[in-house]
GUKOL-520392 format. One record per atom (N, C-alpha, C): residue number from 1; x, y, z; residue in one letter. Coordinates in pm, 1 decimal, decimal comma. Layout:
// GUKOL-520392
   nr         u         v         w  rest
  NUM         X         Y         Z     a
...
// end
This chain:
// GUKOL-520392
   nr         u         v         w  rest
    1    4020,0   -4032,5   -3070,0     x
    1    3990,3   -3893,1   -3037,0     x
    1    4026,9   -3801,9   -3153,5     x
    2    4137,2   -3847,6   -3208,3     x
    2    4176,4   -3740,5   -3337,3     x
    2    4102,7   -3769,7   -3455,8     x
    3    4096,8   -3871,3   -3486,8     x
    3    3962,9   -3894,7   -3583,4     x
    3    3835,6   -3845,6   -3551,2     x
    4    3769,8   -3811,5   -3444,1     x
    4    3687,1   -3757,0   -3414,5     x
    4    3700,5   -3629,1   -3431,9     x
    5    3792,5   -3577,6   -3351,9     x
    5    3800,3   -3449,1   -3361,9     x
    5    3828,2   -3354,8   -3514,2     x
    6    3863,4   -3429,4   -3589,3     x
    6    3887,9   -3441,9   -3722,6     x
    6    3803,6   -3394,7   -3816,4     x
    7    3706,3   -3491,8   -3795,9     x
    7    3596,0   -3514,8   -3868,5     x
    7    3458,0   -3394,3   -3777,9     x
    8    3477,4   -3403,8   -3687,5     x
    8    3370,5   -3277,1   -3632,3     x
    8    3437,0   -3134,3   -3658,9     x
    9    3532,9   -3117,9   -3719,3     x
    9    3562,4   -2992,8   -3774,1     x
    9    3586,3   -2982,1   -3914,4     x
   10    3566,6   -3131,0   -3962,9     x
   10    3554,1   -3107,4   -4093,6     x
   10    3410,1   -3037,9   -4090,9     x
   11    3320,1   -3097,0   -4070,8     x
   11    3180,0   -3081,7   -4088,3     x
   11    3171,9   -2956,7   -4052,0     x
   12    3202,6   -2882,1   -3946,0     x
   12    3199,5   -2713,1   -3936,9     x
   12    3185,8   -2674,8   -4029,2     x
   13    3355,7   -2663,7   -4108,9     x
   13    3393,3   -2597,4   -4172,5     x
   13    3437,9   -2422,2   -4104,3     x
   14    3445,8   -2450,4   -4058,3     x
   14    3489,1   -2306,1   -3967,7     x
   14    3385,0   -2191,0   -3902,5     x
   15    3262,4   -2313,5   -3933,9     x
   15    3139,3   -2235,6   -3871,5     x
   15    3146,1   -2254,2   -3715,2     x
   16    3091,8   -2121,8   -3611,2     x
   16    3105,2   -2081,0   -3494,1     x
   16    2953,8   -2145,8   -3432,6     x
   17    2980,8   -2213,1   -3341,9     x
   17    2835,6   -2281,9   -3285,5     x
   17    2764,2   -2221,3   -3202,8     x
   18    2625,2   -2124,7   -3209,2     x
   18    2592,5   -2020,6   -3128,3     x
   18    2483,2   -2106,2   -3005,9     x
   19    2471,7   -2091,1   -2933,6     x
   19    2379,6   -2149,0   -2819,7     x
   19    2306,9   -2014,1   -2779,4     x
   20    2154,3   -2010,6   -2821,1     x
   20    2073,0   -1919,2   -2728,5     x
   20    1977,3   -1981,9   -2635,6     x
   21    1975,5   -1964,6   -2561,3     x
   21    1876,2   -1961,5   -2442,0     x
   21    1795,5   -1881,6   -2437,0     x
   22    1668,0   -1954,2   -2421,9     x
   22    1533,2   -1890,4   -2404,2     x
   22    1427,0   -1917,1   -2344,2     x
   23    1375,0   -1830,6   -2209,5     x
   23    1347,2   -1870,8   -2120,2     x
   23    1177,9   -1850,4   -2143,2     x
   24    1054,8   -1922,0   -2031,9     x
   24     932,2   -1937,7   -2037,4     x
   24     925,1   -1821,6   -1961,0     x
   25     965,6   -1773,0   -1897,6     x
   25     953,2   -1603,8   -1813,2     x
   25    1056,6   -1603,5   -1717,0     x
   26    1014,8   -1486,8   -1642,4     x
   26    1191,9   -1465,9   -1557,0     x
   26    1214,1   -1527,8   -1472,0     x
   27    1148,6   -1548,1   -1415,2     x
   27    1099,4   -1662,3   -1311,3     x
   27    1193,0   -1805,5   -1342,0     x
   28    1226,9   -1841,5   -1431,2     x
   28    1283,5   -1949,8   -1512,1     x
   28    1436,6   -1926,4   -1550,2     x
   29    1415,4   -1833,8   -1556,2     x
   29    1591,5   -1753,5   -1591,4     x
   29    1667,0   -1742,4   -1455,3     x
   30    1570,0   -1695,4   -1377,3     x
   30    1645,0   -1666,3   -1245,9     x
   30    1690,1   -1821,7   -1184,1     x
   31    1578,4   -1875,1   -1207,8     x
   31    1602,2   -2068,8   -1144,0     x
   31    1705,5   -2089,7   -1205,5     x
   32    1737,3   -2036,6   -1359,3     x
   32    1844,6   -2091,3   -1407,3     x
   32    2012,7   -2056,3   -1431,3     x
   33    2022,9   -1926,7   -1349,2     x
   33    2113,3   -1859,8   -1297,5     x
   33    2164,0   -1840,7   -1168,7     x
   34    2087,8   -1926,7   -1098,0     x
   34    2091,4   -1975,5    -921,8     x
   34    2138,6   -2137,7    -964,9     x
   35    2134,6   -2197,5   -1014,2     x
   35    2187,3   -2322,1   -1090,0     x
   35    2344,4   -2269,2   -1119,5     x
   36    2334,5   -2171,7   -1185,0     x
   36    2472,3   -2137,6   -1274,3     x
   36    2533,8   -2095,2   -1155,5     x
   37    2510,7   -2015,3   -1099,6     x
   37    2592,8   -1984,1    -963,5     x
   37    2660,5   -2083,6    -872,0     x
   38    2526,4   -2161,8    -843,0     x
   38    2573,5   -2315,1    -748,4     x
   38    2702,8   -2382,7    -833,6     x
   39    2757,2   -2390,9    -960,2     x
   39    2800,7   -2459,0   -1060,9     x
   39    2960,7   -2395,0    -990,7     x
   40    2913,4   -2253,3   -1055,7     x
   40    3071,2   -2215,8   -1015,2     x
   40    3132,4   -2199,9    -863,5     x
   41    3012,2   -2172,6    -797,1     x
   41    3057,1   -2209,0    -619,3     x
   41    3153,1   -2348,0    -606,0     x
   42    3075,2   -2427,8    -653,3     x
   42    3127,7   -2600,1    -627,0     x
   42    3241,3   -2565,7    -673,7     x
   43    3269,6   -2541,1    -811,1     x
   43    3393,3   -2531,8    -901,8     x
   43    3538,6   -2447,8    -825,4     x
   44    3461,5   -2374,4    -720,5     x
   44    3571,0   -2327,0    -636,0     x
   44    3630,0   -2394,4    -523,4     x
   45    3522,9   -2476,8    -469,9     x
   45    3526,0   -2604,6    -367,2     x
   45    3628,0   -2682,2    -426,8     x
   46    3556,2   -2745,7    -512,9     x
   46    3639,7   -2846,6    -570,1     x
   46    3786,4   -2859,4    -651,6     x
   47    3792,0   -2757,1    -748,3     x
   47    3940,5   -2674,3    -776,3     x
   47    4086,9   -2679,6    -729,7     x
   48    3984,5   -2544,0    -611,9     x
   48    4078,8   -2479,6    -521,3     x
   48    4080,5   -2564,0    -404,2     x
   49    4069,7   -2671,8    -321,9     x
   49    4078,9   -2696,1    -227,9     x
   49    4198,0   -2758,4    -225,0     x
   50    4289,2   -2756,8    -287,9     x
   50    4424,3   -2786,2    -258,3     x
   50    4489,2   -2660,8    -240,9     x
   51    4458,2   -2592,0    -262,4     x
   51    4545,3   -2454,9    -253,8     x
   51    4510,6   -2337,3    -169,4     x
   52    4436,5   -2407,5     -52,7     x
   52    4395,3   -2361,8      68,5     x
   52    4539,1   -2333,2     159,8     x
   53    4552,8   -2272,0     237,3     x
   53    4739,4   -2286,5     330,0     x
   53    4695,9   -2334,9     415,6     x
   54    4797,1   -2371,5     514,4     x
   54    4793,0   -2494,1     618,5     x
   54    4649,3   -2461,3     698,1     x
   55    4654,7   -2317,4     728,4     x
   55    4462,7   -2309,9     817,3     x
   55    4375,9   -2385,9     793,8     x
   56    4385,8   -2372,4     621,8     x
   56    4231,4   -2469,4     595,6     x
   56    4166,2   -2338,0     523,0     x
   57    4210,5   -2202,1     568,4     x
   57    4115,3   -2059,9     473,1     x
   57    4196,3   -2067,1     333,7     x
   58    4099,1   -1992,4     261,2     x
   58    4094,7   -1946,2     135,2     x
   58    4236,4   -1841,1     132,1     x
   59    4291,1   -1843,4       0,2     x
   59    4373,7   -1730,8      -1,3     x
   59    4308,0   -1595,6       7,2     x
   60    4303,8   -1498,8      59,3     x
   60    4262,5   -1373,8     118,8     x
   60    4156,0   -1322,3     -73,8     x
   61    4271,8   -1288,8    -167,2     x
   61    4241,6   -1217,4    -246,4     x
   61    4073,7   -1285,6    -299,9     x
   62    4133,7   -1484,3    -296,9     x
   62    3994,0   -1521,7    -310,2     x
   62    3878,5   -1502,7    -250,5     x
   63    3901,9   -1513,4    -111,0     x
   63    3807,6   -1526,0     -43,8     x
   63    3703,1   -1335,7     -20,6     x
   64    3818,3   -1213,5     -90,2     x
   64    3749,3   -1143,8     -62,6     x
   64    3620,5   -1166,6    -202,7     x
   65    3654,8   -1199,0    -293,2     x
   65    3568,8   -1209,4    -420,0     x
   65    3492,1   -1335,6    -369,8     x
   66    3492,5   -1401,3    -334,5     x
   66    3407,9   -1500,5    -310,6     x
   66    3252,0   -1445,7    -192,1     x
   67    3326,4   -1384,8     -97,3     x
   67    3234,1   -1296,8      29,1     x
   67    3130,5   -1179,4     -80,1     x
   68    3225,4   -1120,9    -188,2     x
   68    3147,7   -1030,7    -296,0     x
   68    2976,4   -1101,6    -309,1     x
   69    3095,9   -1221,3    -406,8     x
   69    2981,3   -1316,0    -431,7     x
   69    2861,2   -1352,1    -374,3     x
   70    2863,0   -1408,4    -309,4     x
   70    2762,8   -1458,5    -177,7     x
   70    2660,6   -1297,8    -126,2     x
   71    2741,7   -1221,2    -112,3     x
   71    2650,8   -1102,5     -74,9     x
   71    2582,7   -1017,1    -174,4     x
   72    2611,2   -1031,4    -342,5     x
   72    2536,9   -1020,6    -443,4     x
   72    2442,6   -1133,0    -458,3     x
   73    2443,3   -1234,2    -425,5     x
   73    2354,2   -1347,7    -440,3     x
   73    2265,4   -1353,7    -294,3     x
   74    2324,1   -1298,4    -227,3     x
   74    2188,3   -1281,4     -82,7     x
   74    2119,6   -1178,3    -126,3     x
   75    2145,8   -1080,7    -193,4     x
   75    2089,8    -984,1    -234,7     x
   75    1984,7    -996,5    -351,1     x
   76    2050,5   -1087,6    -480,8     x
   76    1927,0   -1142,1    -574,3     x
   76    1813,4   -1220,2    -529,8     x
   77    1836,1   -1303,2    -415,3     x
   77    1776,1   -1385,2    -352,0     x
   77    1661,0   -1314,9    -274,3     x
   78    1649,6   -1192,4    -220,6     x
   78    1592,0   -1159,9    -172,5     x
   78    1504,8   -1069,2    -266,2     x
   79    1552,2   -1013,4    -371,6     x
   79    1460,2    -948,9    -495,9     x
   79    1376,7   -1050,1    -555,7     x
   80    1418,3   -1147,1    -549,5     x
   80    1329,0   -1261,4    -630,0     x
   80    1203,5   -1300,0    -532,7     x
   81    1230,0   -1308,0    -391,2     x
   81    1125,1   -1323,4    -319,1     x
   81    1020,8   -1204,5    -268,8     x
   82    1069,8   -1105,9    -331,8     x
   82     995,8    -983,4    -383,5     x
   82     941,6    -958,4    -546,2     x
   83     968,4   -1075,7    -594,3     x
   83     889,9   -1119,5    -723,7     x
   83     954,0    -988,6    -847,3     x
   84    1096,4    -966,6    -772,8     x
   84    1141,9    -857,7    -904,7     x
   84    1274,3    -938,5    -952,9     x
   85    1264,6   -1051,5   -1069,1     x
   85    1335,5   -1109,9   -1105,5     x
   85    1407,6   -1059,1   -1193,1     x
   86    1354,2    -963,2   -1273,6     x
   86    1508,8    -928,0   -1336,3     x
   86    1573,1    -850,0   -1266,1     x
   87    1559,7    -805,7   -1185,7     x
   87    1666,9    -731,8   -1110,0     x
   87    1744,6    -830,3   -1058,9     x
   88    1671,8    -952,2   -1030,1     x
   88    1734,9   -1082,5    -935,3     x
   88    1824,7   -1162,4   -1049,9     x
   89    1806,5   -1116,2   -1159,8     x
   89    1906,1   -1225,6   -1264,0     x
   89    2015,5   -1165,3   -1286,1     x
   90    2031,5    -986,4   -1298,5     x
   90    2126,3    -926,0   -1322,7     x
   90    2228,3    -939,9   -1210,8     x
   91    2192,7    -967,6   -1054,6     x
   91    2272,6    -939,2    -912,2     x
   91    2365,5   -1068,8    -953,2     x
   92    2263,4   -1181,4    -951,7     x
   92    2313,4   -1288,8   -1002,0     x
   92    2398,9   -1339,6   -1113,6     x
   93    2368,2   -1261,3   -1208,0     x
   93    2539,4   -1241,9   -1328,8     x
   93    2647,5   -1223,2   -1277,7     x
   94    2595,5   -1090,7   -1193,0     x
   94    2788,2   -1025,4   -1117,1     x
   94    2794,0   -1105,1   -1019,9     x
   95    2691,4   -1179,5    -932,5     x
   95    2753,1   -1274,3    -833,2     x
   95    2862,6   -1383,2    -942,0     x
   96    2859,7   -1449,2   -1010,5     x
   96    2844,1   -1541,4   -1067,6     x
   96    3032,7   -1536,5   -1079,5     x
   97    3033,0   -1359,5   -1202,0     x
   97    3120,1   -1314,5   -1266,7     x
   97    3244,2   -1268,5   -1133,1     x
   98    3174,6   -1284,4   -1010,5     x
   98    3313,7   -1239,5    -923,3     x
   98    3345,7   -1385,5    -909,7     x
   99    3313,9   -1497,9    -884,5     x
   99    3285,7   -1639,3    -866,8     x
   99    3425,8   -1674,0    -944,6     x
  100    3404,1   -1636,1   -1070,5     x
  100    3501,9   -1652,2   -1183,3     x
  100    3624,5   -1603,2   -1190,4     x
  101    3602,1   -1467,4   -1130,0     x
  101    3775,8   -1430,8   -1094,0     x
  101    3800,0   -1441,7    -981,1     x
  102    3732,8   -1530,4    -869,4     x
  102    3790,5   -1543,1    -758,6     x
  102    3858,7   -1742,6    -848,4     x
  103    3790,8   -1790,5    -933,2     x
  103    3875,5   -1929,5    -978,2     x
  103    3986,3   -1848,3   -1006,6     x
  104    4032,9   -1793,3   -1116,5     x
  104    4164,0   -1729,1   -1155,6     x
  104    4228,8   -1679,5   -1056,0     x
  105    4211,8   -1611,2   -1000,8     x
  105    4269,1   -1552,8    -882,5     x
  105    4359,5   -1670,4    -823,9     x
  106    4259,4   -1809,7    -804,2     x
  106    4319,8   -1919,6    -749,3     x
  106    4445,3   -1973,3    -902,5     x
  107    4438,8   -1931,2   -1010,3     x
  107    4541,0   -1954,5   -1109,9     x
  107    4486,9   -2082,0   -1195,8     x
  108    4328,2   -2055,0   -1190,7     x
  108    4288,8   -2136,0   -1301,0     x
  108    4225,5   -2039,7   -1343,7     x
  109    4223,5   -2095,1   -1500,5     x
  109    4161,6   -2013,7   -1587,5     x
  109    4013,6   -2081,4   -1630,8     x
  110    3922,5   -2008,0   -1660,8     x
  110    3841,1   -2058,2   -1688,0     x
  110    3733,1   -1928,0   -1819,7     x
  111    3714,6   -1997,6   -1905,5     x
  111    3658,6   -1884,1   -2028,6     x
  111    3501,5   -1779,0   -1947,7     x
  112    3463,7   -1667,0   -1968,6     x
  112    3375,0   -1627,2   -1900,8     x
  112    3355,3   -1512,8   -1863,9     x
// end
């Protein structure tokens, strides 16, 4: 692993690796931000499910950001089936982005 890791930063050289995405229309972006959403939903499932209290519920603070979530994403969901997808990709960012501080919230960190 350290030889690897070694040698893939030799080759950098301290260059920053940019990733753009670029979509065939919005239509495609939105499919691919309803993907990204599902990603970090699970990631809260799976995570946090030890750190549920004896009920079996979510810690409160999470679960109010998580309810955020879900009701910005019922909301993109329904712009998209009104064929106004960028409005449906932007709902879907901030769904995404409460998603993310409801993980922290749970006391993981995650970059984002």
């Amino acid at each position: 692993y350290l030889t690897a890791r070694v040698s893939i930063e030799s080759l950098r050289r301290g260059d920053t690796l940019v990733r753009s995405l670029h979509f065939a229309s919005p239509r495609e972006e939105y499919e691919y931000e309803i993907d990204r959403n599902d990603t970090h939903r699970m990631l809260i499932t799976v995570l946090l499910s030890e750190r549920k209290d004896a009920s079996g519920a979510m810690p409160p603070a999470m679960q109010s950001l998580v309810d955020k979530a879900a009701a910005l994403r019922g909301d993109a969901q329904a712009r998209a089936q009104r064929g106004e997808h960028g409005d449906a990709i932007k709902l879907l960012e901030d769904s995404t982005r409460e998603l993310v501080r409801a993980i922290r919230a749970g006391g993981i960190y995650i970059p984002g």
